[in-house]
C-alpha positions in Angstrom: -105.4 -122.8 -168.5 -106.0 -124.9 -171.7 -105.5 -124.0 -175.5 -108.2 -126.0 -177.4 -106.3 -126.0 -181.1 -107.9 -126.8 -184.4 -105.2 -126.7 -187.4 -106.7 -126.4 -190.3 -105.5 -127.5 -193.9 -107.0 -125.3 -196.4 -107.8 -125.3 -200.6 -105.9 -123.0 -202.0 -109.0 -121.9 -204.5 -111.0 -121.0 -201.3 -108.0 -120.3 -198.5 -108.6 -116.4 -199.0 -112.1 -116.5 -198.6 -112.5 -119.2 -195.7 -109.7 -116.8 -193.8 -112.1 -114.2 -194.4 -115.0 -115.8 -193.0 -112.9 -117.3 -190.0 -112.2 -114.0 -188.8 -115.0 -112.4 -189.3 -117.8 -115.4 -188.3 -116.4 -118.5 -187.3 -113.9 -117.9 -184.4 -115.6 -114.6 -183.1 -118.9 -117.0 -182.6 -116.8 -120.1 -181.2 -115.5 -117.0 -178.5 -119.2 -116.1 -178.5 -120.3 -119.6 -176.4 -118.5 -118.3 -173.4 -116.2 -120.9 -173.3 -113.1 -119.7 -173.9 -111.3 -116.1 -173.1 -109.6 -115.3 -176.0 -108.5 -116.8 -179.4 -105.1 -116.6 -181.8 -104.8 -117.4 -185.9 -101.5 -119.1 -186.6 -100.2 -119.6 -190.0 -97.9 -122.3 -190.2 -94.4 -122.2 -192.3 -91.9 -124.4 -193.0 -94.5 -126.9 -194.3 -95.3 -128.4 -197.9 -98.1 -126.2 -199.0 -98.8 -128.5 -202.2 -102.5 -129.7 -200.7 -103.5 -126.0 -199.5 -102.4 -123.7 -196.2 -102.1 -124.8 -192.9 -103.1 -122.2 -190.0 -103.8 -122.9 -186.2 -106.7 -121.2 -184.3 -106.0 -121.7 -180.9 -108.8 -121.1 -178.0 -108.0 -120.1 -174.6 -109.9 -121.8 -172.1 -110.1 -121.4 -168.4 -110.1 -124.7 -167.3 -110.9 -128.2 -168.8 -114.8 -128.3 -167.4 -115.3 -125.3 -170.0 -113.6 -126.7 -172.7 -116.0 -129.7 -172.1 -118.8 -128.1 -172.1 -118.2 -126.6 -175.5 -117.4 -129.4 -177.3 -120.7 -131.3 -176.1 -123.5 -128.1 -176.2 -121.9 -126.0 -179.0 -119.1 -127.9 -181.0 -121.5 -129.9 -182.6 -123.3 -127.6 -184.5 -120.7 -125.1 -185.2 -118.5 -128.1 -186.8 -122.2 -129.0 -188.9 -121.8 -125.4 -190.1 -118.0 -125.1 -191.1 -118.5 -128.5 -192.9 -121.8 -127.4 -194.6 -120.1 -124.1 -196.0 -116.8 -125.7 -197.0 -116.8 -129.1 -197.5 -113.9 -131.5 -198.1 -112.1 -128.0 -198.9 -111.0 -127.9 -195.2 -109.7 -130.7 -192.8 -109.3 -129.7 -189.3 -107.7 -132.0 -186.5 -108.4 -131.1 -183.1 -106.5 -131.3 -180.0 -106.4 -130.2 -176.2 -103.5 -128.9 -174.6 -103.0 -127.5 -171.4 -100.5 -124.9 -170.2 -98.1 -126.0 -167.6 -96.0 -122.8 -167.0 
């Protein structure tokens, strides 16, 4: 299994109202692609909150071939989207892990 995880730093002025839309739009069409099985939110503590809130949204995969697929067919446009609707609000850093136990 892999966990494809995007950590997000967000604005305070907009962090209610980007969690909103995350929840209700963004991740449920990300699980839409078929891609990935299931995803988690994770709101990060212990961590200076001065520039905005950091959560984790963390995407379960079946194996890496899906994860691929995603991030060349639908990644692109779903990013083009986020980054249209929130600009420089949001930074997200990507990463790939895999489970090993």
């Amino acid at each position: 299994m892999f966990i494809y995880n995007i950590t997000y730093l967000v604005s305070h002025e907009i962090h209610e109202d980007w969690l909103a839309w995350m929840k209700s739009h963004h991740a449920p069409e990300i699980l839409s692609t078929g891609h990935f099985n299931r995803f988690a939110i994770l709101r990060l503590k212990e961590v200076d909150e001065t520039e905005g809130v950091t959560y984790a949204f963390q995407f379960q995969s079946p194996n890496e071939a899906a994860y691929k697929e995603y991030t060349a067919k639908s990644a692109p446009a779903l990013r083009l989207k986020a980054e249209e609707r929130w600009g420089t609000k949001v930074m997200a850093f990507r990463t790939l892990m895999e489970i090993v136990q």
